[in-house]
Structure formats: C-alpha cells, structure tokens
N, C-alpha and C positions, 0 to 999 in steps of 0.2 A: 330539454336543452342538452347538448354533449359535454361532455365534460371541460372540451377546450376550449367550448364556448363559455362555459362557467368561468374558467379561469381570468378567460382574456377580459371578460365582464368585471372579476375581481379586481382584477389587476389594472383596468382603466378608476373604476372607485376609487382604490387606495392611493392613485396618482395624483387625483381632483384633491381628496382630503389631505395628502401629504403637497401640497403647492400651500410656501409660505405668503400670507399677508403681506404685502407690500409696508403697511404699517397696521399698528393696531387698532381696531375698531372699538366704537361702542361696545360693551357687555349688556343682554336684555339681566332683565331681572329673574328670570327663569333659567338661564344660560349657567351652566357649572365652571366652576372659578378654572383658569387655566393654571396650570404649571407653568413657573416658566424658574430659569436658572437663580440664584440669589445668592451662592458663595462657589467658590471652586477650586482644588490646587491636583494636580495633574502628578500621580502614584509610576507614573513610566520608569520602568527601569532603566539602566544605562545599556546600553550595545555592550555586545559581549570582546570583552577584553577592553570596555574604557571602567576608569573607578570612580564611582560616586562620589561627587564634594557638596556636599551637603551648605545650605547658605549658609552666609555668616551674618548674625543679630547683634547687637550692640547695647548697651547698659545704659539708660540715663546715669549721669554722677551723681546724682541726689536720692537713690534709692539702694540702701544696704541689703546684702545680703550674707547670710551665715552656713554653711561657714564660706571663707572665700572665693570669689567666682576663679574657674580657673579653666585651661582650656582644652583638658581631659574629655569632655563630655561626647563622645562622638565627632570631636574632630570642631566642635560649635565655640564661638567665641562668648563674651558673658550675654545673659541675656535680662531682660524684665523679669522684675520678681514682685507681683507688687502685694503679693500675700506674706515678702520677707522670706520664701521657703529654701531647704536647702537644696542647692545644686546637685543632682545625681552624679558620680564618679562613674569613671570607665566602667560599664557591665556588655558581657556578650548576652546572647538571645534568653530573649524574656520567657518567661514558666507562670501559667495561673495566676495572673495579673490583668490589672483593672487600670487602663489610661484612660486618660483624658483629653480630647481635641476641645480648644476654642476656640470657633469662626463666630463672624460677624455675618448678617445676612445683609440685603440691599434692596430687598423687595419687602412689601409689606402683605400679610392675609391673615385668615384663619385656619392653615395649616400649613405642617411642612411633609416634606418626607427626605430620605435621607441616601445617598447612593454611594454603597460601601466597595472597594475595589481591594480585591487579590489582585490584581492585573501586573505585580512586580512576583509573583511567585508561581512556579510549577509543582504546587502542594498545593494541597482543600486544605482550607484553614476554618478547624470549628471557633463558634463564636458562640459562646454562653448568654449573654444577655447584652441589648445596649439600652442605653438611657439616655434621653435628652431635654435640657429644661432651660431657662432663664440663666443667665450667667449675671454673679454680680460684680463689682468689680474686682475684688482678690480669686477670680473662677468659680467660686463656690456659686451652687445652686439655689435660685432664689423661691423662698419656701414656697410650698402649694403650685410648682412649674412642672415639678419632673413626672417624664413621661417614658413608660415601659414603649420600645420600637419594639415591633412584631414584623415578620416575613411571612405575607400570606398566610396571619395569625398566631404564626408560630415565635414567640419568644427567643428562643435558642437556632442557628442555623450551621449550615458547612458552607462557608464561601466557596464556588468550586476553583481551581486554579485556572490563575489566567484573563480571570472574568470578574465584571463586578457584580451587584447587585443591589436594586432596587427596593427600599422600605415601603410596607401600607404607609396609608399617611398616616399622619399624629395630629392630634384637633390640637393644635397649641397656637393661639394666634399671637402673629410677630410683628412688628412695627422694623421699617427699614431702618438700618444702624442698631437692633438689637443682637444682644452677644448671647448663644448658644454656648453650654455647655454638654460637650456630647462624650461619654463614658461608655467605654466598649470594653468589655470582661471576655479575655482570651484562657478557655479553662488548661489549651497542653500548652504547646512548644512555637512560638511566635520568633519568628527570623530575622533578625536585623541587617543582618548581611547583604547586601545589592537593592534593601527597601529602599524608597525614598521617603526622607526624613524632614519631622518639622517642630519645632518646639512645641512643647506641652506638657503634661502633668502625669506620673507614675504614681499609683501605690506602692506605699512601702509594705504592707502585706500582705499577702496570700488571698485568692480567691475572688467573689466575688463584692464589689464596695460601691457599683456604680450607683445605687440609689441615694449616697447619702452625699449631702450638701456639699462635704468638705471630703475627698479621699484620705484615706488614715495615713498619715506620715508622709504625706506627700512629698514628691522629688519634682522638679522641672528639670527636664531631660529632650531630647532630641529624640520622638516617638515614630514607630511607623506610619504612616498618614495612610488608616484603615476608612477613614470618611473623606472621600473625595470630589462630595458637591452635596449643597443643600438645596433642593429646589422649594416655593413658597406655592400656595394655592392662593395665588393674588387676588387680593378684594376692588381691584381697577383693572382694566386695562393696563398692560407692564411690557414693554420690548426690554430687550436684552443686551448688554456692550459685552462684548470678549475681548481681554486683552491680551493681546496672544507675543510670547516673548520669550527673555531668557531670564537671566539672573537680575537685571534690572526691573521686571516685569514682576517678575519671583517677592521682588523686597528685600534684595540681600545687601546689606550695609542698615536698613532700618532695625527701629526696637523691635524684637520679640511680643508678642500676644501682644502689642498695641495699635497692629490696622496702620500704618502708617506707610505703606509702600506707595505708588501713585495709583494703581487701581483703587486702594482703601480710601486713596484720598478725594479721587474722583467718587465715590462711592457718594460722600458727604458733600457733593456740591450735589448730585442727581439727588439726592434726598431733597434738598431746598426748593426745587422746582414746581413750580406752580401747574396748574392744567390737570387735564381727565385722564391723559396717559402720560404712566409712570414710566421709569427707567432703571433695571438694577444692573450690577457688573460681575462676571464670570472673571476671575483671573486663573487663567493658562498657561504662566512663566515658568519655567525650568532651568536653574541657575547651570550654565555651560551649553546651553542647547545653543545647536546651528541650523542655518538655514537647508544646508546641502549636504553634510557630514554628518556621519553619526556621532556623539560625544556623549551627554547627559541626558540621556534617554535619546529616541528616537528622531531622525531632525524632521525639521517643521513640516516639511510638506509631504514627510512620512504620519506624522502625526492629526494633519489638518483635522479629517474625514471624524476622527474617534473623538479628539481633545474641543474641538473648535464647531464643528459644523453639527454635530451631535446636540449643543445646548439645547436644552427646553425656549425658547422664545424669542431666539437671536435676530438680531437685528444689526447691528453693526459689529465689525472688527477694528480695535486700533492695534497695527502690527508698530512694533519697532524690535527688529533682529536682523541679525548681520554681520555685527561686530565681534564677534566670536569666529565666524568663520573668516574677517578681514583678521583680527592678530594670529586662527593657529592657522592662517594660508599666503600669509606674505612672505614670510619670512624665506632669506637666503636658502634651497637646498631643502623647504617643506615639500613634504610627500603630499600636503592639502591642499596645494595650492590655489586658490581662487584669482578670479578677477573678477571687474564690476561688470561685463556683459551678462556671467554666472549668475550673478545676484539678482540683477533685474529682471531675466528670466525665470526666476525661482517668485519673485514678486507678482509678476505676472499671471505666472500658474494659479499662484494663491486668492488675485483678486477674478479670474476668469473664475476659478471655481466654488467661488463664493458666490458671483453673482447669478450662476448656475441654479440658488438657491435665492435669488432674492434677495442676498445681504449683500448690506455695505460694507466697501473697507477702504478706513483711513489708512493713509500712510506716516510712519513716524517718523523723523527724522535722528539717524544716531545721532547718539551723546559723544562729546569732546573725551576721547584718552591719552593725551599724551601726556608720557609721563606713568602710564602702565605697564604691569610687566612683560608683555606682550606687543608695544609700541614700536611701530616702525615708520620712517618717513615712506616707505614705500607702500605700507597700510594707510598711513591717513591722506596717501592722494588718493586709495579706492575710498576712502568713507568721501572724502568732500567732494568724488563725482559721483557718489550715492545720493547724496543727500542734494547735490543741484539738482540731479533726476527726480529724488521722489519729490522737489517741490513746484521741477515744469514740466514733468513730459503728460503729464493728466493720464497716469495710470491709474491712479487712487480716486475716490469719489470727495475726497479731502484730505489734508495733509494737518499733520500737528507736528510745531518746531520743537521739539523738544530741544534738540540744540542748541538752540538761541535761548530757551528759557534757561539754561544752566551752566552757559559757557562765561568763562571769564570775560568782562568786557577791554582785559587790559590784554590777554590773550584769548582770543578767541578759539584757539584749539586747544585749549585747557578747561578742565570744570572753574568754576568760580569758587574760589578758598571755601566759601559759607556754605557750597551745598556739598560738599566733600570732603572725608575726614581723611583722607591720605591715601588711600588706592589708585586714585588717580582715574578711579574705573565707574564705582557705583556712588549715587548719590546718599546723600543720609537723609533723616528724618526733614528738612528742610527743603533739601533737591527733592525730593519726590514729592513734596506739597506743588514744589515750584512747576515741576511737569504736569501735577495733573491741574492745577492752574492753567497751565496754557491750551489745552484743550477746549477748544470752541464750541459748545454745545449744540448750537445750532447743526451744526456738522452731520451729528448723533441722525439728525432723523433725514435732513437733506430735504430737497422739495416735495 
C-alpha cells in the first residue's frame, strides 16, 4: 500500500474512533473503564496587558482563625479555614515548597489520574514530586490514601512551558463528592506573577513534605493552580457537564475549599441520581472572562476548543457568560463596545461548534446586576434582550433561568438580598445553591 494510502486509511480510523457517543452506552464486563472529566479549573493566563483578579472567597462567621484574616494575601478576601490555620501574608514567588490543591471529584471509579498545566508560563517548570490521597475534612490526608503520581513512571518531571501534562493513573478508588488532597513539591523558583490563583495550602518549610498528612506549618494562601483537572477511571457508564463561564461559574463571592459555587452544587444533586449512567461536572469559569474581549484570560470562543470541547467524556455544556462583556462594553465612550446582535452570534458559534461534536448546550440566563459597579441602564436593556433570546429563539437545546432563580421578586432586576452579600454582582453560598437548583436535569441528557 503507498504511503498515502496508509495515511488516508489512518486518518479515516481515527475519525470513526474519535466520533463522540450520542450518549453513553452499556460497559461489557471486559471493556476497560473510560476516563472521563470529574473536577476542573482553567490555569489561562490573562491577555497581555489585562491584570489578573483573582476571585474573592468569603469566611463563614462562625469559624476563627489566628492570627486575623486580613486582605493582604494576594489580593484574596478571608477565606475557610477549617483546620483554624494561619493565613499566609503578602510573599512574592515561591522557592522549594510543597502546596497543596483540594478538589472535590464528581465521578466515581477505581482510579484517577491527574492533568498538571504550565500553560500560564513561558518557563519549564521542574516538579519534584506530587502526591495525592483522601482529604479529610481539615485537608489533611487520610491515613493509608496517599499515593506517589509518576509521569510515565518517572516520579519527578519538567512541566514544559506553555503546556500541560498528563499523570499515569493512580489505583486509588473515588466515590463522587470525595475530596482529594493533591501536594505538588516545586524544588527551584515557582512564579506567582500572571499565574492564576486559587486557594489552598503552603508549607511553611523548605523542601519536600507532600507525603505527610498534615504539611508542616501550614499557610492557607492563594496558590498557583498547578493541577488543573482530575479525570476518574469510571466504574459505570459516566457522561460529562461543563460549565463553561466567568466569575459566577468560577465561585467567586462563595466559601473557600468548601465546593460551594453552583457547578459544586449541582455536582451534589448529579450524585443523588439514580440509573446505569452517571453524570460528573467540569467547571471552566474564569472570574472577568468575556465572551468576545480579551480580559481574564483568553475570551470564550478563543478558549472553547482547549477548556470546553477537550473534556474526557462531554456531553453537555451549561453556558452562562456575557455579562462582563454587557458592563465593560456599554458604557458612555467604551472602546469595548458590544451590542446584543454581538453576543448571540458569539452564542451561536459556540453551540454550532459544539454540536459539531455531538454535545449539547444549555443556555443560561444572566443573573440580575443592578446596582453593580459596572451597571448601566443601557447594559441592562442588552441583558433583558439577551435573556428573552436565550429563552425563545431555540438556539440552545435547553435553557436554565438562572435569572428567575435569584432575582428579587420585589425587583426583579436586582439579586434577591439572601442570595447576595452586597456586590450586587455574585451570588453567595446560597445563590449558587439556588442556581444550580434550577437546573433541570432532565435537560442534561435531552431525548
């Protein structure tokens, strides 16, 4: 056979094997568990010449911590402390330290593996060791869990710049709604500057510490977010939701290390579900991103293809973004200017090129801002002919009100006091229960 002919031979295979499932099938009993997505937060740097804002978390009042929360820590407001630890103070780039990420997964199996991203840095960044095991509830590692990650056997690696990379798997079997604790030992000079940042746990000493339960003197600090998706070796059948977003999407107004944004929250309702095929959820929010503009990383329909259509197992999208490009593009004399025809084109692209792949995509309805710092009457008549759109013109394969779930009912273009602590902007611990409440699950898989 010619060579060309080999190729085009290849290259029809890999097209048959790469066409996703309409939905997910049976698993035989000899059939190897799939991957498929089970935690996610998106390392994109911001475009060049915007500055990172890193979310803002919020403190239960009923949990002390010593010494005073204060709002030095990279820019981060207080956050959950539930092991009592001290707050880290201002430091620039980190040297020969051992952090800590805890995610939650949403799928269930017996194994994971772990997909670590350089992809905000134009540096190899060596990595000495990582560890990953059972998290209990103060972070610490629950005995007899933890497990050395290896890189195509190798223990220690150089992340190359720019790029992530993919862990062997780890035989550690997970139950959906279990908390990973994942320890990554950076032996030189780790860069804080233009990363994106997420709460979590520092060493307070030198070297390396991931193996042990508790890190020594541990700080809760605003970390690089060096682990950027967990995927699960699912023991069922498992499809996949991505919730693809900004700062709302992101969890920014919720608690710190407590899972409580509305992907978290919808995470604990797809847990409860009965039947043969499961459901876990990828969150892809990026606190300032827009749909059309660069801002907080890359905007959305720069980022779809890498953040979104990449997951291991995808099956549905809920989009809700927009709003960021309606307050920095109405305004008197903006250089960003948008309007809603912009937007629904931009909607558009996203669900043609999703179904490109056989996924579905919900449409979300923006949340109520007036009364934001960025509110305009000239913004909120594009949101309310956004949102009549996304809930008739049947662009979407479903639509979820978030809107309605979280607007005052005494004003309806305002949040509702309870799910809102004063931004005017993001929900709190309650609003995001309440949106992923309104999510119609049915929806999720569609006919």
């Amino acid at each position: 056979m010619k060579s060309c002919q080999i190729l085009f031979a290849l290259s029809a295979a890999l097209a048959l094997t790469a066409a996703p499932a309409p939905a997910a099938a049976p698993r035989s009993q000899t059939q190897a568990p799939a991957w498929v997505g089970a935690w996610g937060f998106v390392a994109t740097p911001p475009a060049p010449g915007i500055t990172q804002t890193p979310p803002s978390w919020t403190l239960p009042r009923n949990i002390p911590l010593t010494p005073p929360v204060t709002t030095s820590v990279f820019g981060i407001g207080p956050v959950e402390n539930p092991g009592n630890l001290p707050v880290a103070g201002s430091f620039n780039d980190l040297t020969d330290v051992t952090i800590r990420q805890l995610v939650r997964v949403s799928a269930t199996g017996g194994a994971v593996r772990l997909r670590l991203s350089n992809e905000a840095s134009a540096e190899a960044l060596p990595i000495g060791a990582v560890h990953v095991g059972l998290a209990g509830p103060d972070g610490t590692v629950q005995p007899g869990t933890d497990h050395v990650v290896t890189f195509a056997g190798s223990a220690s690696i150089v992340l190359p710049a720019s790029a992530p990379l993919l862990s062997d798997a780890v035989a550690l079997p997970v139950k959906s709604l279990d908390r990973l604790a994942i320890s990554i030992h950076v032996p030189g000079r780790m860069a804080l500057r233009g990363a994106r940042l997420l709460a979590g746990y520092v060493a307070g000493t030198p070297g390396d510490s991931g193996g042990a339960a508790a890190l020594p003197q541990a700080r809760i600090a605003l970390i690089p977010a060096l682990i950027t998706q967990v995927e699960v070796a699912a023991a069922q059948p498992t499809n996949v939701v991505v919730a693809l977003g900004d700062s709302i999407t992101e969890g920014a107004g919720s608690t710190a290390l407590a899972f409580r944004g509305w992907p978290d929250r919808l995470a604990e309702r797809l847990a409860g579900l009965p039947g043969t095929v499961r459901w876990s959820i990828v969150g892809t929010g990026i606190s300032g991103n827009r749909l059309l503009r660069e801002g907080a990383g890359p905007n959305t329909l720069a980022r779809l293809d890498r953040d979104v259509l990449s997951v291991a197992g995808l099956k549905t999208i809920i989009l809700i973004e927009g709003i960021n490009d309606i307050g920095n593009g109405t305004g008197s004399g903006s250089g960003d200017a948008v309007n809603a025809d912009a937007l629904k084109a931009a909607y558009r692209q996203i669900v043609e090129r999703a179904h490109e792949h056989g996924i579905r995509v919900l449409g979300g309805t923006l949340t109520p801002y007036k009364g934001a710092g960025y509110a305009t009457e000239a913004g909120e008549a594009v949101r309310q002919e956004i949102n009549a759109w996304i809930r008739s013109s049947g662009t979407f394969d479903g639509v979820v009100d978030f809107e309605k779930a979280v607007a005052d009912k005494a004003d309806p273009l305002a949040f509702d006091p309870r799910f809102n602590d004063g931004d005017k902007l993001h929900p709190n611990d309650a609003g995001y229960k309440a949106m992923a409440d309104a999510v119609d699950l049915k929806l999720l898989a569609g006919k």
